[in-house]
N, CA, C and O atoms as a CHARMM CRD file, in Angstrom:
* protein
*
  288
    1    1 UNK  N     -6.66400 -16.18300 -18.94000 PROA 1      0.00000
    2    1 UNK  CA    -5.29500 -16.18100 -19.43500 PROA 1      0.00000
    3    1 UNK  C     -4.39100 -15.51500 -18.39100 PROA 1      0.00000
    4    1 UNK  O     -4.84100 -14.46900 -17.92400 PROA 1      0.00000
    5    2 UNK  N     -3.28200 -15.89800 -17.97100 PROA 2      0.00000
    6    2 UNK  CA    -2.22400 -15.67900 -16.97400 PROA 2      0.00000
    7    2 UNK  C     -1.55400 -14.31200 -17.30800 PROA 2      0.00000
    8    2 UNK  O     -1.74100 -13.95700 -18.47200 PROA 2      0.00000
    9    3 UNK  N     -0.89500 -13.56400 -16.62100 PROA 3      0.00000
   10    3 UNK  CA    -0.16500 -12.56900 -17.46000 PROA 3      0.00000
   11    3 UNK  C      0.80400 -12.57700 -16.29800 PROA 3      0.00000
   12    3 UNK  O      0.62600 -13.09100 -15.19400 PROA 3      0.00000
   13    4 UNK  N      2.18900 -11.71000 -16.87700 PROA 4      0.00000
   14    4 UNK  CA     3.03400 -11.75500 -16.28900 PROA 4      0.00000
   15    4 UNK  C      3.92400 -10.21400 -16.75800 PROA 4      0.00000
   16    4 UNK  O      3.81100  -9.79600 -17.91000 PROA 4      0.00000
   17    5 UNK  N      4.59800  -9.63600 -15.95300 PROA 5      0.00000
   18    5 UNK  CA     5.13300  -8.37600 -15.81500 PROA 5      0.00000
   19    5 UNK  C      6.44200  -8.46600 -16.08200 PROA 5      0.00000
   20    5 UNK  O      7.36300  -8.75400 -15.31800 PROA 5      0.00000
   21    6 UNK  N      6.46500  -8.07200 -17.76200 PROA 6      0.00000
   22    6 UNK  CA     8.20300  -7.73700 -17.71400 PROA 6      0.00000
   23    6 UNK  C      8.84400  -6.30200 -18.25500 PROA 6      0.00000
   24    6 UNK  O      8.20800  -5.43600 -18.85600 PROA 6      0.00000
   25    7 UNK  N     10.32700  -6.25200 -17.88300 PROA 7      0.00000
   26    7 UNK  CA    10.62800  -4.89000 -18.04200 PROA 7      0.00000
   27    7 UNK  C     10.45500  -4.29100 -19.68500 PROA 7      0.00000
   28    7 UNK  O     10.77200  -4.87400 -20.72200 PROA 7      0.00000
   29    8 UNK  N     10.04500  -3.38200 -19.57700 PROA 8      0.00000
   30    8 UNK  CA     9.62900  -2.81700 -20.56300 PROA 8      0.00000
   31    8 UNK  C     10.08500  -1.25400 -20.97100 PROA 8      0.00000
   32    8 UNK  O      9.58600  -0.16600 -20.68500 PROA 8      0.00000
   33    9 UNK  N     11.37200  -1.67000 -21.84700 PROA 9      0.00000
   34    9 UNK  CA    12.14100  -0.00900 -22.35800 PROA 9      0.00000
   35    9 UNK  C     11.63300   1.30100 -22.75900 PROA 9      0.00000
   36    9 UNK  O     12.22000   2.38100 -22.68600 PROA 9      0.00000
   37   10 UNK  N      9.84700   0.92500 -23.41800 PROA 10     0.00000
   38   10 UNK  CA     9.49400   1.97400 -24.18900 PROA 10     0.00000
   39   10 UNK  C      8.73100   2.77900 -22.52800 PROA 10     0.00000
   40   10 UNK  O      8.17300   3.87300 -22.43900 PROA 10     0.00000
   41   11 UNK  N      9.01600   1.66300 -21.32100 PROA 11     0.00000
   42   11 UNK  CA     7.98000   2.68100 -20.15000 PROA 11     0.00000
   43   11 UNK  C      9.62000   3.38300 -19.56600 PROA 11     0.00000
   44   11 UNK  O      9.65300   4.17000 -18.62000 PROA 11     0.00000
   45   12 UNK  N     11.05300   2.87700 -20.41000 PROA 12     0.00000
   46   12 UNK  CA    12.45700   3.32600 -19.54000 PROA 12     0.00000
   47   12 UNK  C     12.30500   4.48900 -20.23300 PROA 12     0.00000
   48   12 UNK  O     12.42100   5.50100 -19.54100 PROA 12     0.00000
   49   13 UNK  N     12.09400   4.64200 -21.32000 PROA 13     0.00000
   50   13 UNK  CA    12.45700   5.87100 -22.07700 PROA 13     0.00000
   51   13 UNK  C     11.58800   6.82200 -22.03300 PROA 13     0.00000
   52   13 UNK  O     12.04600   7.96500 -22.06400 PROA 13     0.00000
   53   14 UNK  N     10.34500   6.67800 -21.96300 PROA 14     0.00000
   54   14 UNK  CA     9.25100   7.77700 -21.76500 PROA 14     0.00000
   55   14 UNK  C      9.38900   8.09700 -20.53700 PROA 14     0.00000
   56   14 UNK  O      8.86300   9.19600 -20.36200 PROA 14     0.00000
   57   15 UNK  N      9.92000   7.60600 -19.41400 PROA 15     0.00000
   58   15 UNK  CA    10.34000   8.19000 -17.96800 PROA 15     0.00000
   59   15 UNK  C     11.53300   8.67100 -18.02300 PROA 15     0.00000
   60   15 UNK  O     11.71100   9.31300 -16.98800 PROA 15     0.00000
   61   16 UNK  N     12.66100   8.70700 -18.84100 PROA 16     0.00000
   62   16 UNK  CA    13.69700   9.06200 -19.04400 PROA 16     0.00000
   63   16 UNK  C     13.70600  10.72600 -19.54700 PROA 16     0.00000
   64   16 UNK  O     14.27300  11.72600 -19.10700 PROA 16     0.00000
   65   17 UNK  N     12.86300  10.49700 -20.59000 PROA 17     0.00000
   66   17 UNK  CA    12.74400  11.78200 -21.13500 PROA 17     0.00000
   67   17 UNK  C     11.93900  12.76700 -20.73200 PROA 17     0.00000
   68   17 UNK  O     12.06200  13.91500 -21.16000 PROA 17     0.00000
   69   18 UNK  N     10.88800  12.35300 -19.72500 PROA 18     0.00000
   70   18 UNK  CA     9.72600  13.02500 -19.09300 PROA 18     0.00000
   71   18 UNK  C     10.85300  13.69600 -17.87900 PROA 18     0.00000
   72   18 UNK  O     10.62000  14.85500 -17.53600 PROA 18     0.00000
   73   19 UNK  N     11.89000  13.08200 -17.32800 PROA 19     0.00000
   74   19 UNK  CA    12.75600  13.71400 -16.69400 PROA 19     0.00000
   75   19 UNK  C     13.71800  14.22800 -17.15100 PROA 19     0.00000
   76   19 UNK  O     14.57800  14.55200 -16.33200 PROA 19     0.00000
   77   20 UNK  N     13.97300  14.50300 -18.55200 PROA 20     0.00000
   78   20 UNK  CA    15.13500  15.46500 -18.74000 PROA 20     0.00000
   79   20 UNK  C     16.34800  14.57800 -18.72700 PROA 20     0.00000
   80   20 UNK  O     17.26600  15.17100 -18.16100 PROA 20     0.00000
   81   21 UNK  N     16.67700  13.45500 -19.11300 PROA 21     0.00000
   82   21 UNK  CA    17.95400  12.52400 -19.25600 PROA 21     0.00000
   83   21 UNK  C     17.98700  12.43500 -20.41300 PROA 21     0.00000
   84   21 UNK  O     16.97800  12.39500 -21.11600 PROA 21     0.00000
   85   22 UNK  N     19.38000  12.37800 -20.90800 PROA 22     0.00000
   86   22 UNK  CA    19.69200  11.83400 -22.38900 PROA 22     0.00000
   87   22 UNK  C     19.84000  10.77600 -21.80100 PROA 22     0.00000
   88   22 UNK  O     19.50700  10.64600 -20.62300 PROA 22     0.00000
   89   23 UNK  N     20.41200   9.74200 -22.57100 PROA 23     0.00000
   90   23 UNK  CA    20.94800   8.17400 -22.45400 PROA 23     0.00000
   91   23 UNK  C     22.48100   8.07000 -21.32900 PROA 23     0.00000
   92   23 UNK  O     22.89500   7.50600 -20.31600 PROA 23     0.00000
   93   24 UNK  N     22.85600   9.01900 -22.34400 PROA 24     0.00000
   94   24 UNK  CA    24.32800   9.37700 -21.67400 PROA 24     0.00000
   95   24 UNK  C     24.21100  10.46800 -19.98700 PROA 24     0.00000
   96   24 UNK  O     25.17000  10.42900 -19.21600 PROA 24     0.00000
   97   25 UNK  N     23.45900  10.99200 -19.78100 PROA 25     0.00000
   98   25 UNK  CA    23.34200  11.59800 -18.51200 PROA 25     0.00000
   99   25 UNK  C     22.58800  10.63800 -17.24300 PROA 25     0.00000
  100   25 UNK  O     22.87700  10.60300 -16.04700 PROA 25     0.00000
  101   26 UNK  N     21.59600   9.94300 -17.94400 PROA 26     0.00000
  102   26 UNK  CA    21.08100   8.84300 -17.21800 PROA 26     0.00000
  103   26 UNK  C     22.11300   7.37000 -16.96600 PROA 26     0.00000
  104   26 UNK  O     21.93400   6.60100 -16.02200 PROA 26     0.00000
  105   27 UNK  N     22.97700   7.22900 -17.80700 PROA 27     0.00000
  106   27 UNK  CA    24.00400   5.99600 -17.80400 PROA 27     0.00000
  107   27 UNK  C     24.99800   6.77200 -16.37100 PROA 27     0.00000
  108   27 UNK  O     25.47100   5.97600 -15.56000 PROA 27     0.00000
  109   28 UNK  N     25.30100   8.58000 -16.10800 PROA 28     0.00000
  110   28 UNK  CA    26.10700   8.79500 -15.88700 PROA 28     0.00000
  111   28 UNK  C     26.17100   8.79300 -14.51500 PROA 28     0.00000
  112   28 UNK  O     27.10100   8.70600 -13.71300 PROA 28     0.00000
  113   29 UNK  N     24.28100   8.97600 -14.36300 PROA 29     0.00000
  114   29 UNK  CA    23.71800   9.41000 -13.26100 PROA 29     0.00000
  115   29 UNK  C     23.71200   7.69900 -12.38200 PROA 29     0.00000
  116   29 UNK  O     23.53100   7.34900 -11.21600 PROA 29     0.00000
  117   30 UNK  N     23.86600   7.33400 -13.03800 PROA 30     0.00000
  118   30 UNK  CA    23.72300   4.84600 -12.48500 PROA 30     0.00000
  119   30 UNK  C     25.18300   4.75000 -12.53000 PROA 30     0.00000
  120   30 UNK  O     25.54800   3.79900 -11.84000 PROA 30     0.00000
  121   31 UNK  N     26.06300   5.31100 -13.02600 PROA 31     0.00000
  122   31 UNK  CA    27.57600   4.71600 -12.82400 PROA 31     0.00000
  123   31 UNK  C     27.81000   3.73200 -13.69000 PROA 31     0.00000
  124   31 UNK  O     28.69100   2.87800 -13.58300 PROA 31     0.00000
  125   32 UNK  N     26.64800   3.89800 -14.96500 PROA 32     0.00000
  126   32 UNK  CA    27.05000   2.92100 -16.48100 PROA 32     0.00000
  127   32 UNK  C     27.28500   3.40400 -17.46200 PROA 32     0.00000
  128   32 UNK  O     27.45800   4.62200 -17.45100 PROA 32     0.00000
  129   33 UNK  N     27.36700   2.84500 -18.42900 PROA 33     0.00000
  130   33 UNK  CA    27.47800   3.56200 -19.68100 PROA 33     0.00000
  131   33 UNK  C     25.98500   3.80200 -20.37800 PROA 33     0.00000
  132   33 UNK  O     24.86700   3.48600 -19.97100 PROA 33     0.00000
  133   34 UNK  N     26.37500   4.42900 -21.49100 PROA 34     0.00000
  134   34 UNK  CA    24.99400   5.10400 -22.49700 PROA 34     0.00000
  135   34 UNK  C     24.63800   3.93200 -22.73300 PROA 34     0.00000
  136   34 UNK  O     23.41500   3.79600 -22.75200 PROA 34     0.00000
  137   35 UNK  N     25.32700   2.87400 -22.95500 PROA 35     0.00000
  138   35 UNK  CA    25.21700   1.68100 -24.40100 PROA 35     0.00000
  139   35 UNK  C     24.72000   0.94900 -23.35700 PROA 35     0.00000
  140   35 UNK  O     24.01300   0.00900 -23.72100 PROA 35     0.00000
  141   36 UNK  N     24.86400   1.08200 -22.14100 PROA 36     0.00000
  142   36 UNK  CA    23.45100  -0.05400 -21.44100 PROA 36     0.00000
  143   36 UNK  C     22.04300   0.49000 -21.31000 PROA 36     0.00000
  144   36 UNK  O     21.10400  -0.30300 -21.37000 PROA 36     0.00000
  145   37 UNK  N     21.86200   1.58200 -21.16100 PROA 37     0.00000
  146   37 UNK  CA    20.91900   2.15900 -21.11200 PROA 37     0.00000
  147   37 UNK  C     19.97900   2.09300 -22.68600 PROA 37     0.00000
  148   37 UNK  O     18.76700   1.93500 -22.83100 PROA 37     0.00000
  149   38 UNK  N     20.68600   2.21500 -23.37300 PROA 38     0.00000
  150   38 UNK  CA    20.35600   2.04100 -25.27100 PROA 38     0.00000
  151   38 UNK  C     19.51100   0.42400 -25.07900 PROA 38     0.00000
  152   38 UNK  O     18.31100   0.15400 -25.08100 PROA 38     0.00000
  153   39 UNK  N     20.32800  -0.15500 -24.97400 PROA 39     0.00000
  154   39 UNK  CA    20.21600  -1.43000 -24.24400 PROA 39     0.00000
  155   39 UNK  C     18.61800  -1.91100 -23.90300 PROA 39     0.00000
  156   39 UNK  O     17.79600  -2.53300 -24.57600 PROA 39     0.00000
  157   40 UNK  N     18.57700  -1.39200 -22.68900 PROA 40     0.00000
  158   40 UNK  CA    17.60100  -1.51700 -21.95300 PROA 40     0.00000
  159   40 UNK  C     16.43400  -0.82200 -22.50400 PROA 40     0.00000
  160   40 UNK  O     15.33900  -1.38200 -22.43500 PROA 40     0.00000
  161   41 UNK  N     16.53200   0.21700 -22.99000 PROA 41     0.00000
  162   41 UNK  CA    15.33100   0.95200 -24.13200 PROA 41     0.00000
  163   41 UNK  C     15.32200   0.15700 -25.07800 PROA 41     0.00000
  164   41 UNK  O     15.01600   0.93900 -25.97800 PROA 41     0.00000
  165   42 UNK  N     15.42700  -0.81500 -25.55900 PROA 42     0.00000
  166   42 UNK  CA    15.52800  -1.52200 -26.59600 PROA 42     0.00000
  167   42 UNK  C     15.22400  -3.11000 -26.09200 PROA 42     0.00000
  168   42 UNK  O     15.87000  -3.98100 -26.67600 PROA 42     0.00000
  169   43 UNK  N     14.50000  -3.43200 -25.28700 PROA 43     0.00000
  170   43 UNK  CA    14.98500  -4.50000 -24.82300 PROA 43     0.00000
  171   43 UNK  C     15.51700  -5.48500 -25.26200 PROA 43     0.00000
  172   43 UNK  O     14.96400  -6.45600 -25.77700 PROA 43     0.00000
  173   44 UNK  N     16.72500  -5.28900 -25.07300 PROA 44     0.00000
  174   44 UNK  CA    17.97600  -6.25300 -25.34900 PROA 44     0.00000
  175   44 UNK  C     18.67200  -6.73200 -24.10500 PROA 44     0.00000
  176   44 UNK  O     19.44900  -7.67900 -24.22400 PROA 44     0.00000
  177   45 UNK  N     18.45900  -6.11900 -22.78100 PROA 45     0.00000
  178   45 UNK  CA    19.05000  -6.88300 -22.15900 PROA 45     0.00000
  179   45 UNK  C     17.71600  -5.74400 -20.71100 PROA 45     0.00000
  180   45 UNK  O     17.21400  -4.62200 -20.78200 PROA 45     0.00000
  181   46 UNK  N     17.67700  -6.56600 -19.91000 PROA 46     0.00000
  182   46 UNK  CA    16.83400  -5.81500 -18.74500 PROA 46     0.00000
  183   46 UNK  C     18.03700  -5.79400 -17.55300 PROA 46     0.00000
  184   46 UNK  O     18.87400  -6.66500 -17.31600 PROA 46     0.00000
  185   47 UNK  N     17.83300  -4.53400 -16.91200 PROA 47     0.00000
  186   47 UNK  CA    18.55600  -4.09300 -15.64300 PROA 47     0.00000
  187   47 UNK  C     18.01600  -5.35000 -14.75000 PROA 47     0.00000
  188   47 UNK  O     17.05100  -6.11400 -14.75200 PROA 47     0.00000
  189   48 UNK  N     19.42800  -5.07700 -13.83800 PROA 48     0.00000
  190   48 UNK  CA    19.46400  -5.91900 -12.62100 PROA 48     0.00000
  191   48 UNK  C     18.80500  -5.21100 -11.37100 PROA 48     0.00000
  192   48 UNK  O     18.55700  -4.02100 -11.17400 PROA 48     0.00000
  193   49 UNK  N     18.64300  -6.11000 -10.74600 PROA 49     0.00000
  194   49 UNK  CA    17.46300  -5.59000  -9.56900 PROA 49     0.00000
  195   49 UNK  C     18.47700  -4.58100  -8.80300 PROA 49     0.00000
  196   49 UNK  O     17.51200  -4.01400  -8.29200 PROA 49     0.00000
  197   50 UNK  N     19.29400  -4.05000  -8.41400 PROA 50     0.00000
  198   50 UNK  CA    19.50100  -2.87200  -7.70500 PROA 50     0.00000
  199   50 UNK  C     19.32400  -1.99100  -8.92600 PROA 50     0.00000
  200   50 UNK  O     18.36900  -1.21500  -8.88200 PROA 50     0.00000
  201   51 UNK  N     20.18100  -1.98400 -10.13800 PROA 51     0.00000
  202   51 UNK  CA    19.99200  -0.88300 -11.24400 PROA 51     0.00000
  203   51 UNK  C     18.40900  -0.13500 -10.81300 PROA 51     0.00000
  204   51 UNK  O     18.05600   0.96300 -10.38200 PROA 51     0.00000
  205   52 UNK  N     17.73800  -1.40800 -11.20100 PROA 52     0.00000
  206   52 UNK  CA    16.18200  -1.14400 -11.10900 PROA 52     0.00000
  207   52 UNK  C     15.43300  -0.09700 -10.20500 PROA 52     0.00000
  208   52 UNK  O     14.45900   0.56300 -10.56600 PROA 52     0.00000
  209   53 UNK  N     16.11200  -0.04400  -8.82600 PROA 53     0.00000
  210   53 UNK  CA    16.01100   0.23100  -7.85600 PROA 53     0.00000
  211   53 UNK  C     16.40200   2.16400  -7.74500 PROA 53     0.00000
  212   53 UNK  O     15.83200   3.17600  -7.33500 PROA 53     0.00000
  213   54 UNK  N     17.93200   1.73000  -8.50400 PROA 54     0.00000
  214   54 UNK  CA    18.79300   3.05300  -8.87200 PROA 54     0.00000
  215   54 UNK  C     17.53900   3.72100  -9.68900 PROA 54     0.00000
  216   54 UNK  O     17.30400   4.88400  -9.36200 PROA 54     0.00000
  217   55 UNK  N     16.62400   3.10600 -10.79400 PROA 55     0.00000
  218   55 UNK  CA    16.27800   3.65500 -11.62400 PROA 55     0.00000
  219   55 UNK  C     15.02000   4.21400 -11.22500 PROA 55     0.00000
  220   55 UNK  O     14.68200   5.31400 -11.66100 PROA 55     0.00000
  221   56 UNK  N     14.28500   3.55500 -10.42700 PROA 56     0.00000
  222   56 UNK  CA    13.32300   4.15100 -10.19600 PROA 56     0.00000
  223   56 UNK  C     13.61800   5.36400  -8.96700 PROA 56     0.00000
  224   56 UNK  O     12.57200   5.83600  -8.52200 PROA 56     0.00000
  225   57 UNK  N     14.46000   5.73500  -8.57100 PROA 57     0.00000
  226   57 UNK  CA    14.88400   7.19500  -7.57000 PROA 57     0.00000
  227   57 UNK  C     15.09600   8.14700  -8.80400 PROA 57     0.00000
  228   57 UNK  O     14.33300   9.05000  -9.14700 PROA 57     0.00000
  229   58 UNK  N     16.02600   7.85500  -9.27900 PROA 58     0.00000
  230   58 UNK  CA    16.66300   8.62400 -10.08900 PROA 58     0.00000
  231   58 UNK  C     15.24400   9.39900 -10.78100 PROA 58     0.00000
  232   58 UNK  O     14.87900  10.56800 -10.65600 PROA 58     0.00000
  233   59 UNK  N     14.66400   8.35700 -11.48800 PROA 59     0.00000
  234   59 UNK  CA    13.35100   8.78300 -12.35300 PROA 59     0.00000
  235   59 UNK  C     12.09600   9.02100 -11.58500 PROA 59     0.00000
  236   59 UNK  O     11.10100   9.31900 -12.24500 PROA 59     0.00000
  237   60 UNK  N     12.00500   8.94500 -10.44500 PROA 60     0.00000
  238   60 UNK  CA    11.16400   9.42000  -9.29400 PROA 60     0.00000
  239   60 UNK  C      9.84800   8.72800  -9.70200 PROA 60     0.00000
  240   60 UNK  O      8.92200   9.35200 -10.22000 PROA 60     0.00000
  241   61 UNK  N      9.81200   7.41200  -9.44400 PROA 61     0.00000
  242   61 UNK  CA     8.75900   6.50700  -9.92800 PROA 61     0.00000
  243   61 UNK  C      9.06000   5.48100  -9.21900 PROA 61     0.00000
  244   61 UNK  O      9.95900   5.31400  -8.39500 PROA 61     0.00000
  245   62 UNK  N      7.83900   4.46400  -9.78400 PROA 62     0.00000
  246   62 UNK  CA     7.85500   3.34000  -8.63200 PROA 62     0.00000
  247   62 UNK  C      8.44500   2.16700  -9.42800 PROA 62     0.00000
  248   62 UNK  O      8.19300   2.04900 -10.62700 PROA 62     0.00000
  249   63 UNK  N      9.11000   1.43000  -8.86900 PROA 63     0.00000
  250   63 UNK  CA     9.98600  -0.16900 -10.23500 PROA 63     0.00000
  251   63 UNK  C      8.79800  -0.66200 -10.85700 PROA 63     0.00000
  252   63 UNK  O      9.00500  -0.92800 -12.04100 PROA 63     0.00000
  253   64 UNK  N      7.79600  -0.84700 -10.53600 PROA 64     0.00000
  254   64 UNK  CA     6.34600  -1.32600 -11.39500 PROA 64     0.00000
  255   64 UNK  C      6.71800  -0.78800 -12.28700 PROA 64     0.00000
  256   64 UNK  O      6.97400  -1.23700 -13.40400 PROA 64     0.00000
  257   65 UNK  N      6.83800   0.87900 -11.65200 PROA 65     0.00000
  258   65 UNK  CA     6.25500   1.83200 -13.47100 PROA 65     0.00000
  259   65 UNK  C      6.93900   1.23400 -14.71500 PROA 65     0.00000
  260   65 UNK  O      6.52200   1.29800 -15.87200 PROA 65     0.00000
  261   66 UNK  N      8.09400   0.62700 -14.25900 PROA 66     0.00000
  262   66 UNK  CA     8.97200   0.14700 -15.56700 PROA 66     0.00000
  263   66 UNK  C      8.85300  -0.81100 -15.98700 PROA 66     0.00000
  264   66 UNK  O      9.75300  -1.22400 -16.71800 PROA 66     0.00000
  265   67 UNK  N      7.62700  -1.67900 -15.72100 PROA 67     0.00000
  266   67 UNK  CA     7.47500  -3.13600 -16.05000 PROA 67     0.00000
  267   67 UNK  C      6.03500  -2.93100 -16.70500 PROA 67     0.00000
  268   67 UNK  O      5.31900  -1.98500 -16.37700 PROA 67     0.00000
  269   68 UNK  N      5.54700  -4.16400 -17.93500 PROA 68     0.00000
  270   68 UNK  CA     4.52400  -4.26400 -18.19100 PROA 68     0.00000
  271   68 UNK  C      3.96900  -5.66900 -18.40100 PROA 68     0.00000
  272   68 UNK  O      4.53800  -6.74100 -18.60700 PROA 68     0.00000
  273   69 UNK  N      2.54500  -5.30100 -18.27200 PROA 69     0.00000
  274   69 UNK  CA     1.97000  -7.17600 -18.15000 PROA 69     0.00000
  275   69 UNK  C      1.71400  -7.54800 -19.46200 PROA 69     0.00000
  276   69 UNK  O      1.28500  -6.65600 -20.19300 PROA 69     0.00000
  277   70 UNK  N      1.89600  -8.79300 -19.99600 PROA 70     0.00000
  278   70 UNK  CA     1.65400  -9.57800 -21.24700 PROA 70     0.00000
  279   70 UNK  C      1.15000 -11.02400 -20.38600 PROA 70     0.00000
  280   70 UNK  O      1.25900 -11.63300 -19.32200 PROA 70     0.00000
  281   71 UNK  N      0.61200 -11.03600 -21.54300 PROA 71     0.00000
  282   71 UNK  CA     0.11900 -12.67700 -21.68400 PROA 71     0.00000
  283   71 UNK  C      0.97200 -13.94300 -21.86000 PROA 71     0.00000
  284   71 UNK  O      1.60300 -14.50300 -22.75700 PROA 71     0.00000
  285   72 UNK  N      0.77000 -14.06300 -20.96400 PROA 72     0.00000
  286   72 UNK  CA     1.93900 -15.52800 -21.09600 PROA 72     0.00000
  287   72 UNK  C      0.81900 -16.65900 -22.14000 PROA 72     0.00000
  288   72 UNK  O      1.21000 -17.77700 -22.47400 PROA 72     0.00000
């Protein structure tokens, strides 16, 4: 069976909080708002590839860390 790697909020938020960000300090720290970040913990909408990029410095991790594999 094939699998494939997509972004995955519950690995945004457990890195979020393992670093000490609210929603709103992490939106403030990317130059977005809270309500995308809510967003993206929720997957309702996935960051764009620089965000991604922003996100993994910020959260001192690698862009993998924020993705997970499923079964296509």
């Amino acid at each position: 069976m094939a699998t494939k790697h997509v972004f995955s909020g519950a690995n945004l938020r457990a890195r979020r909080k393992t670093a000490g960000y609210t929603q709103d300090s992490l939106g403030q720290k990317l130059g977005t708002r809270r309500t995308n970040v809510n967003r993206w913990e929720n997957n309702q909408r996935s960051p764009q590839p620089p965000v991604l990029l922003q996100l993994a410095e910020v959260l001192d991790c690698q862009v993998g860390d924020l993705f997970e594999a499923v079964a296509e």
